[in-house]
N, C-alpha and C positions, 0 to 999 in steps of 0.2 A: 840348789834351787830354793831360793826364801822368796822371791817377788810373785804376790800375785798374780799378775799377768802372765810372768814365766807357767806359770801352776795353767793357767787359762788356756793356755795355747797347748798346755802338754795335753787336756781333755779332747783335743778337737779331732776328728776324722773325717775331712774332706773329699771330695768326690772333685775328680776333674777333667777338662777333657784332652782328648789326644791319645796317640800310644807309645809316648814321650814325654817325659816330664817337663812340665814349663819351666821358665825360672823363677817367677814368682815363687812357684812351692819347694823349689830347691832350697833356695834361698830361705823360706819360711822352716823348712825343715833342719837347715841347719843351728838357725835361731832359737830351736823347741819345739815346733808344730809338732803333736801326737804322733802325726800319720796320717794315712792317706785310705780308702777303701777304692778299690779296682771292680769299672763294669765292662760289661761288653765290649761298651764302646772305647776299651782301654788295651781292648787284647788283638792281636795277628796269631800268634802262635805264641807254643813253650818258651823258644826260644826269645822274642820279642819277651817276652813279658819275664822272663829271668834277668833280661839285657834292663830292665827298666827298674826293677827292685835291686837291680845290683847299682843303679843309677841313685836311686835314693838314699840307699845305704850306704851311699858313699858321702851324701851330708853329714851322717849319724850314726852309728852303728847298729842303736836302738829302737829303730824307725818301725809303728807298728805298720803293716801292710796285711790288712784284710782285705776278703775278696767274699761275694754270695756263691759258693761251689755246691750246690746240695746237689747234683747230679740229677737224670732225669730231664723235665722238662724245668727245671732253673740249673742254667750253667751259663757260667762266663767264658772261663777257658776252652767251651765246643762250643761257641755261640755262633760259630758258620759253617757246624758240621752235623750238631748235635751229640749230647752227651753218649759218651765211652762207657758208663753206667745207668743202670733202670734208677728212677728214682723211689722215693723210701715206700712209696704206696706198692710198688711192685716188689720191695725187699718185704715189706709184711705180708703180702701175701707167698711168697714162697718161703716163708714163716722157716729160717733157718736164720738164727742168731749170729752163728759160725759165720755163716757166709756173710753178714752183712757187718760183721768187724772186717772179713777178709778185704772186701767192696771199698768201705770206708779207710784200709789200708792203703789198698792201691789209690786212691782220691788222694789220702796224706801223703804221701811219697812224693807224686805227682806236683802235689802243691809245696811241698818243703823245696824240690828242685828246682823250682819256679820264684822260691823267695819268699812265698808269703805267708807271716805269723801267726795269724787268726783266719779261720775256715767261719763265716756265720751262717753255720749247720753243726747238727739238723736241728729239724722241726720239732720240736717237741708237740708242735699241736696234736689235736686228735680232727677226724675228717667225724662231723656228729653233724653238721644241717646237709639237707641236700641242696640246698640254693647258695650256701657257701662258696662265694664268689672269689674266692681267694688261695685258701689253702689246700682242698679235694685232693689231689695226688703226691702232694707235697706231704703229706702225713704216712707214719708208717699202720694205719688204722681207727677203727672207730672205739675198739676195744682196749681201754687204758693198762689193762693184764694183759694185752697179749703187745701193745705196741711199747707197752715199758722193757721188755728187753732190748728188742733193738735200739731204740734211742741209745740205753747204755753202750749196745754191742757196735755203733755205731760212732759213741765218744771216745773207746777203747782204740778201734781201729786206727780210726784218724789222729786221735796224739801220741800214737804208734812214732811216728816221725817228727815231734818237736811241735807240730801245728796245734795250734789251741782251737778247740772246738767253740760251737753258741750256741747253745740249743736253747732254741727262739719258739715264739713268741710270749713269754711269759705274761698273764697269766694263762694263755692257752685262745687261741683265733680261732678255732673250727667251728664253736658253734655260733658266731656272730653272724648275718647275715649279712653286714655291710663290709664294703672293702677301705679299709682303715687308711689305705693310698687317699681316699677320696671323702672320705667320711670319718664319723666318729662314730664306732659302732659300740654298742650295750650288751655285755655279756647278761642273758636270761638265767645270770644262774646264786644262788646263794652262797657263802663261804664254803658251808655245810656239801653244799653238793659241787664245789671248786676241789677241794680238799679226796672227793671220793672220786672223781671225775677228771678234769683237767690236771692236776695238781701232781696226779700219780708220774705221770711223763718224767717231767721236774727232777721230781724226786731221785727218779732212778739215775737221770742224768750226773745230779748234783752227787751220788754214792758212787756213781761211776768214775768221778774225780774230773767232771767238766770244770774249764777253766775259766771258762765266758758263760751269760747267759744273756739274751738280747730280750729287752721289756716291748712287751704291745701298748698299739694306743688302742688301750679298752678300758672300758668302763663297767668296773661293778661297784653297782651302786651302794650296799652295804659299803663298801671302803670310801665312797668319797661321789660324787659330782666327775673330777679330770680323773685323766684315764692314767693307767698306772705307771708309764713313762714320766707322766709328775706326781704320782701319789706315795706318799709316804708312808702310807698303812701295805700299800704293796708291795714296795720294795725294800724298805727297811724291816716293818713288822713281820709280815708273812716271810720273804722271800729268804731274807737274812735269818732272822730271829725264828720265826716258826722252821725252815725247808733248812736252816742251818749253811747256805752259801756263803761261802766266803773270798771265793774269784771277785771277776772284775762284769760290772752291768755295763750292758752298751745298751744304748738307745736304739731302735727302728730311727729312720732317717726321720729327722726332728721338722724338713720342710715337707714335708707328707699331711693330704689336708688335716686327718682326724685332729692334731696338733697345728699346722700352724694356718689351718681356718679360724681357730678357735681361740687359739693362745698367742700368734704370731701375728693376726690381722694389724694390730695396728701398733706396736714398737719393734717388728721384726721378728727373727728367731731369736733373741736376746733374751726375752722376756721366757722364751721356754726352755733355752738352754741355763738358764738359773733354777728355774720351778723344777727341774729333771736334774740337777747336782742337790740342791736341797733335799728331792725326796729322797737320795741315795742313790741316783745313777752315778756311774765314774767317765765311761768313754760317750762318746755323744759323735754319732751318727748324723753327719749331716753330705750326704755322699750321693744322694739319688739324683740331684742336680750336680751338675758343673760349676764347682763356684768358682770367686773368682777372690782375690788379695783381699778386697775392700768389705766384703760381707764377712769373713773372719775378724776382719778387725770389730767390726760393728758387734760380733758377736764378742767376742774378747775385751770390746771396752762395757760390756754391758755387766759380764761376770767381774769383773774387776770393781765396776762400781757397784755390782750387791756384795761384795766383803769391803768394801768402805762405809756403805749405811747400812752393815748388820744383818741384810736380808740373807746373806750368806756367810756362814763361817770359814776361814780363813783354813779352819783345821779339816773340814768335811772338802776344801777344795784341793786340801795338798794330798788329802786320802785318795781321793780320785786319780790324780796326778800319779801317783803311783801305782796304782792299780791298771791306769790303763799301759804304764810304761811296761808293765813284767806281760802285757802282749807282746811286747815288741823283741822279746828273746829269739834268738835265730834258731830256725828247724835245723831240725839234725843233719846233717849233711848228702844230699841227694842228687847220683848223675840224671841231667836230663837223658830221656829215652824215648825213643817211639813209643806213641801211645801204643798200650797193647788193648784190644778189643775181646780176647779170650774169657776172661773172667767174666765181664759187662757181660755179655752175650749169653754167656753159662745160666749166669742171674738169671738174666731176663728168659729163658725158656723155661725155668724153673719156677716163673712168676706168672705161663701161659694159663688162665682158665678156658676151659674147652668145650663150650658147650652145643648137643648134637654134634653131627658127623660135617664138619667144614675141610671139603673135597674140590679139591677141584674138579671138571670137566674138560678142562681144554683150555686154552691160554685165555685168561679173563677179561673184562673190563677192568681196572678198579676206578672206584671214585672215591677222591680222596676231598671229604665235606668239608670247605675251610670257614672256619669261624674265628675271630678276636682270640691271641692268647690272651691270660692275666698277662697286667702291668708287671708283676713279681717278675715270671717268665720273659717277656718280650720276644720281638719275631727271631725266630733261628730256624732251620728246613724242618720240614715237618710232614710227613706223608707218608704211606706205602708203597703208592705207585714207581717212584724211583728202585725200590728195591725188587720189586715182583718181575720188574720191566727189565733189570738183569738177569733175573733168575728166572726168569720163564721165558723163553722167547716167543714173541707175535702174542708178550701182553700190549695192552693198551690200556694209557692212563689218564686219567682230569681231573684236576682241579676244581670244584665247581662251587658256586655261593648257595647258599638252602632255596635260592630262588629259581634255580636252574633244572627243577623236576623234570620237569617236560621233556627239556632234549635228554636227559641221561635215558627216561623211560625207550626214547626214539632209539638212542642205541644201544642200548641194554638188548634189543631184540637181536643185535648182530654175532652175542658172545653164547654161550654154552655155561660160559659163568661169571656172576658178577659181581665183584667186592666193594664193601662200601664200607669207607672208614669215618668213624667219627670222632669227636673230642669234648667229653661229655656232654651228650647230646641231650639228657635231663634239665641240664640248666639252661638249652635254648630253643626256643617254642619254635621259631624257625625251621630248626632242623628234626623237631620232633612232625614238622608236617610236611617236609621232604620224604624222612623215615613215610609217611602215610600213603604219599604219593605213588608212592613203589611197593604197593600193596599188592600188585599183580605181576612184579618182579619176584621170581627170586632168587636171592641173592645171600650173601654174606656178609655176615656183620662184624668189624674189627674195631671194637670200643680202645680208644688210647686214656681215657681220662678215668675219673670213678664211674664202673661201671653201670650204676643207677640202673630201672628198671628189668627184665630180661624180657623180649620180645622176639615175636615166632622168628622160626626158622635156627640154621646154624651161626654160630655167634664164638668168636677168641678175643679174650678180654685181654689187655696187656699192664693194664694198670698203671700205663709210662707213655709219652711219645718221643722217650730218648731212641738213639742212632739204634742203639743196640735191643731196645724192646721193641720198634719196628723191624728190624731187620729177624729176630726172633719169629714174629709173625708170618714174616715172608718165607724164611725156609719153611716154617710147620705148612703152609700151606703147596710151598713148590716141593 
């Protein structure tokens, strides 16, 4: 590979729809195309989705096929079931290393039998605002000493099996308060307190022998005005040079407003998929949309034409090129199997915070408070009531919006007991005056998200609203 464009096409990771490959990207992928990243909207099952990377690989051998698995409440692969594992907010707090390589094994297995090369987890973030509208559960902690093992015990696990981990968001999303889906958010923080703070995650990752790490669009200002998916002080100075990385950088999805409100408004994703190989990304993310033949090209002639007028070195795009190509090495070899839920479930009891005596009385109500997932997440089942409603007979359950006080108070009067589950309900006022409403209930409280404030009465924290940290819930309580 000497052509330009050949190099241009091998950076790219596209997002697309169905759960069948078009022929567009067949065909593109034969030609060179990087690879592909797999969402939801991409998956049926194990077996569909081994049928489809085995579909791919049959243009290429080297086809990278990433997917977002962090388990928890972000999962592709249980995305009409819910996740098989608690996610890393529930592995830090049942604060056992051991088990959360174990967890991250079974995830790698799982995903090597399925096909796919790159896992982009976990999170290196840390969870530090409380209005952080993005990350909260998805971190394994607010405490950088205590969530840098996991991170490592979590890249161990999963390239257990050939899968290359990412531990994402470089330079660290928890404490920004805006969602970089939609915004451009400003990390409040100095190098100085990057370095003692965010930076520690990274680290451990990068000693632990992570093979990816995926750049945020965040902005600290000491490095630059753009945010470090185009910054050069981030990713080459620090990331490389300072933290010593020498894998491969993927991009967070380049159409994501924080980037392409900013960067993209008016020549396209072109303009930021050059500014983001310049600063030293290699793979580029561009997967959260469905694209389509015509917008890679656009992108592809755009990188072609900055190593023809010098904007881009010819040498920094073949580096890439190769970088993103050694994702594309085939996991170790793995039969597909029934998912097994044993382990997941072990986790997540192991991850129960218990506070007062949460007893039943007699078959309950529950109320199951529904609020907006993150965008990261998107919709998949999500509730207790389904599972109590098994496991207790003559429960009774609702679904209800924070505006529906009223009637729950009305039948609240009918149970002996009455559960009421939230999803962190700190970050919506809503449901902080629902909680109010039901001031002369009482009842029980089953936080699934960061468990923010503690308020009266009996309370079981889960720190996940994966399949298996709800269902955790529900035995402790049946």
């Amino acid at each position: 590979m000497s052509d330009p464009r050949d190099w241009a096409e091998a950076v790219l990771l596209p997002g697309f729809a169905g759960t069948t490959a078009p022929d567009w990207l067949r065909r593109r992928l034969g030609e060179g195309l990087g690879g592909v990243i797999l969402f939801g909207r991409n998956v049926v099952d194990d077996e569909q989705v081994a049928a489809l990377t085995s579909a791919l690989r049959a243009e290429r051998d080297d086809v990278v096929v990433g997917i977002d698995e962090e388990g928890g409440d972000v999962t592709r692969l249980d995305v009409n079931t819910g996740s098989f594992v608690p996610g890393s907010l529930a592995l830090g707090a049942a604060d056992d290393p051991e088990l959360t390589t174990a967890v991250a094994a079974a995830l790698g297995e799982r995903l090597a039998a399925c096909g796919v090369t790159v896992n982009l987890a976990p999170c290196a973030d840390l969870t530090l605002a409380a209005e952080d509208p993005i990350i909260g559960v998805r971190a394994f902690g607010s405490d950088p000493a205590k969530a840098s093992p996991h991170v490592a015990a979590f890249v161990t696990g999963l390239q257990k099996y050939g899968v290359a981990a990412c531990a994402k968001h470089f330079p660290g999303h928890g404490a920004a308060t805006e969602d970089s889906h939609v915004a451009l958010p400003v990390l409040p923080r100095t190098p100085q307190e990057l370095r003692e703070i965010e930076l520690v995650p990274f680290a451990a990752a990068i000693s632990a022998g992570v093979r990816s790490i995926m750049s945020g669009h965040l902005v600290v200002r000491a490095w630059g005005e753009e945010p470090a998916t185009l910054n050069r002080v981030a990713l080459t100075d620090v990331l490389r040079g300072e933290l010593g990385f020498d894998g491969a950088v993927i991009t967070d999805a380049l159409e994501m407003g924080a980037v392409s409100g900013s960067y993209g408004r008016h020549d396209g994703l072109g303009n930021a998929a050059v500014r983001a190989l310049a600063a030293g990304a290699d793979a580029l993310c561009i997967g959260g949309a469905a694209f389509e033949a015509d917008t890679l090209d656009a992108i592809t002639s755009a990188i072609v034409a900055a190593v023809s007028d010098g904007t881009l070195s010819a040498e920094r795009l073949a580096d890439a090129a190769a970088r993103t190509a050694a994702l594309g090495t085939s996991p170790t070899p793995a039969e597909l199997q029934p998912v097994d839920y044993a382990l997941g479930i072990s986790a997540a009891r192991a991850a129960l915070r218990i506070q007062g005596s949460p007893r039943l009385a007699g078959a309950p109500l529950v109320v199951d408070v529904s609020t907006d997932p993150t965008i990261a997440a998107g919709p998949m089942p999500w509730g207790l009531g389904p599972h109590l409603t098994e496991l207790v007979p003559g429960t009774s359950a609702l679904t209800v919006s924070p505006a529906d006080a009223a009637s729950v108070r009305a039948r609240a009067r009918e149970f002996a007991s009455v559960v009421v589950v939230t999803r962190e309900a700190h970050r919506h006022p809503a449901v902080l005056a629902f909680l109010a409403e039901l001031s002369d209930v009482d009842y029980i409280r089953v936080e699934t998200g960061v468990p923010g404030p503690s308020g009266p009465g009996p309370r079981i924290d889960t720190f996940s609203g994966s399949y298996v940290s709800l269902r955790a819930a529900a035995e402790y309580l049946a």
